[in-house]
N, C-alpha and C positions, 0 to 999 in steps of 0.2 A: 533834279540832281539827287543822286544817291548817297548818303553818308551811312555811314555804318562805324558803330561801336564794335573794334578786334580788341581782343585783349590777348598778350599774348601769353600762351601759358607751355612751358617745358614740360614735355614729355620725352618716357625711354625711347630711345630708338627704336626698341626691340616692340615697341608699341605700336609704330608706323608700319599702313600697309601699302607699300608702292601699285599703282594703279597699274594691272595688267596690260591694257592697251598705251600706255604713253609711247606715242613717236617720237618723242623726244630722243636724241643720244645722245654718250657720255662717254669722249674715250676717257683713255685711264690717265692719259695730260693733261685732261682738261680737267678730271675729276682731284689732280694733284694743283692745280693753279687755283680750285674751288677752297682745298685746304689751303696751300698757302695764306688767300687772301684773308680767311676765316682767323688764321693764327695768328698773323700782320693785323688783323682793323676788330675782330668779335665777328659774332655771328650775329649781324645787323640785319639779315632777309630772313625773316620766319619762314620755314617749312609749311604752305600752304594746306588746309586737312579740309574735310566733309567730318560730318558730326559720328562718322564710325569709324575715326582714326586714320583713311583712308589719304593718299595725297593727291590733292588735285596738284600742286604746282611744289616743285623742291625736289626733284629725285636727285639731282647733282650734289646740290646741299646737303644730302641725307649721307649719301656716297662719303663724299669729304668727311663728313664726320663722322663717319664710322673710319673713316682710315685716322683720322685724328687720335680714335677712340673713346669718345665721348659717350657715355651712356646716355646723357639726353640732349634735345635740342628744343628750340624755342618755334613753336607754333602758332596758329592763327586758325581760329572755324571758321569757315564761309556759309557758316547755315543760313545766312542770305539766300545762297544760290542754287536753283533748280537742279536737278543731275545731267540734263542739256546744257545749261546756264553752263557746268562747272566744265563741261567739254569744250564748250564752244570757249571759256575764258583760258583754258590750256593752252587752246592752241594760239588764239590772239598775244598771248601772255608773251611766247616766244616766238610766233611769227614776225609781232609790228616790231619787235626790239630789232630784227634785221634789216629793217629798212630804215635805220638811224644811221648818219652819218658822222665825219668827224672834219671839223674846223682844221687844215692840217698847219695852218701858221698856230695858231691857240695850242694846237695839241701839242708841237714843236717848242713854243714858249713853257710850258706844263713839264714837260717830261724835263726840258735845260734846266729849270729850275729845281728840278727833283734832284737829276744827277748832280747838281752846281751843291746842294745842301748835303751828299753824300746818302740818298735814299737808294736802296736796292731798287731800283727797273723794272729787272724779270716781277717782283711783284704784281707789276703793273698788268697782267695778263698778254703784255705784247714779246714776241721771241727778239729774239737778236738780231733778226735780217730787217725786222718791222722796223727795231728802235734805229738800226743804222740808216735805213731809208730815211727817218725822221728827223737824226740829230747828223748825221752824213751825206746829207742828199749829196752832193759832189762826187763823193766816193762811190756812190750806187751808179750814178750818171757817166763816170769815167771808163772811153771808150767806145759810148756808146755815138753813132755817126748822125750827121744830119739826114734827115728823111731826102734832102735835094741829089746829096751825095750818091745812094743807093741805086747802081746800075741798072737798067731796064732788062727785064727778062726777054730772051727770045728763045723762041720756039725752030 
């Protein structure tokens, strides 16, 4: 097992160098949901670096808070990791996180109890069609026919 001592230490923005090849992208909604949440909870994910400033993991983050305006942000060295190593943990970084799913009764219990306490939603990175699917299912469902109903096509 790997442990490793991060410390995290703030640095300017204007210090970070976003990594030319990231596949990663960022529209400009997602990079405003990245502030939101940052302004809502801190900036709780360090800006992932290599020992020359550089970002292996954080461009969205960095994004956000440059629209925040923040001259610095909270980072992390991975001088742990090879320059392969920090490729190869880029992509897995935001690969595996896509193939996580969601409990949708739990998520549905989660989001009622937000809205029931008067929490803003949209926070939550989900849009409006999402949440209505979750706290509305009826309403998304109405109209729609049974599969048996559905006339046979001919030719």
């Amino acid at each position: 097992m790997i442990l490793n001592e991060l410390a995290v230490i703030n640095l300017p923005v204007s210090s970070l160098i976003p990594y030319a090849n990231n596949s990663r992208t960022h529209a400009s909604d997602q990079i405003a949901k990245i502030a939101s949440s940052i302004k809502e909870f801190g900036f709780n994910d360090p800006i992932a670096i290599d020992s020359l400033n550089g970002i292996i993991a954080g461009h969205g983050r960095l994004e956000a808070a440059k629209l925040l305006g923040y001259a610095e942000v909270p980072t992390i060295q991975l001088g742990h990791l090879t320059r392969n190593q920090q490729k190869a943990y880029v992509l897995a970084h935001n690969r595996i996180a896509l193939d996580a799913g969601w409990d949708n009764d739990l998520l549905k219990i989660e989001l009622e109890e937000l809205k029931d306490a008067g929490f803003d939603l949209e926070i939550t990175g989900f849009g409006d069609t999402e949440l209505d699917a979750f706290l509305n299912p009826e309403i998304i469902n109405e109209g729609l026919c049974d599969a048996d109903d559905v006339p046979e096509m001919t030719i």
